[in-house]
C-alpha positions in Angstrom: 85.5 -79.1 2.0 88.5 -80.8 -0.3 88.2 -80.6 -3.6 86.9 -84.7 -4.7 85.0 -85.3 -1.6 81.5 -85.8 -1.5 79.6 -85.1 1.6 78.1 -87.7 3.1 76.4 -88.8 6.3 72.9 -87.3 7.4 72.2 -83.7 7.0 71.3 -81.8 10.2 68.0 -81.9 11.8 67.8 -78.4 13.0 70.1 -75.3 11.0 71.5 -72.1 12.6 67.8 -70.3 12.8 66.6 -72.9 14.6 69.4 -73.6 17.3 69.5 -69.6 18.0 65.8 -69.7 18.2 66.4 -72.9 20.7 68.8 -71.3 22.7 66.8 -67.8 23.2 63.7 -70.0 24.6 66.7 -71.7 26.8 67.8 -69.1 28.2 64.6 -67.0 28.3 64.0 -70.2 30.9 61.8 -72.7 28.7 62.3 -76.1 29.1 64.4 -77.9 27.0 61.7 -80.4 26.2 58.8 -77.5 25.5 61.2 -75.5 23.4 62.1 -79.2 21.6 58.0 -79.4 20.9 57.3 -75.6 19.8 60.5 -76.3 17.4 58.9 -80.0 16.1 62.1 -81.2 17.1 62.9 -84.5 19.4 64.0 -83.3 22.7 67.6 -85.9 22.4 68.3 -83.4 19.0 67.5 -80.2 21.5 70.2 -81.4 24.1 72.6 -82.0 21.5 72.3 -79.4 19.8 72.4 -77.1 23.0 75.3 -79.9 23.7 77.5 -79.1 20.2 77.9 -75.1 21.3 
């Protein structure tokens, strides 16, 4: 980040634990929408998340 910026803007839902944990259920061929609800996450922030690799 520059020095004299602020960040700004909505934090992320999910952080790096999470999106590897949502991956491994992915590709260990769970749905994206029943790995969005064991996570307590919204199954639009799963896809983009999987989306933003």
């Amino acid at each position: 980040m520059l020095p004299g910026k602020k960040k700004t803007g909505r934090p992320r839902a999910i952080g790096p634990a999470e999106l590897a944990t949502l991956r491994r259920l992915v590709d260990d061929g769970v749905s994206v929408t029943e790995a969005a609800r064991t996570l307590k996450i919204g199954r639009s922030t799963a896809y983009a998340a999987l989306a933003r690799r």
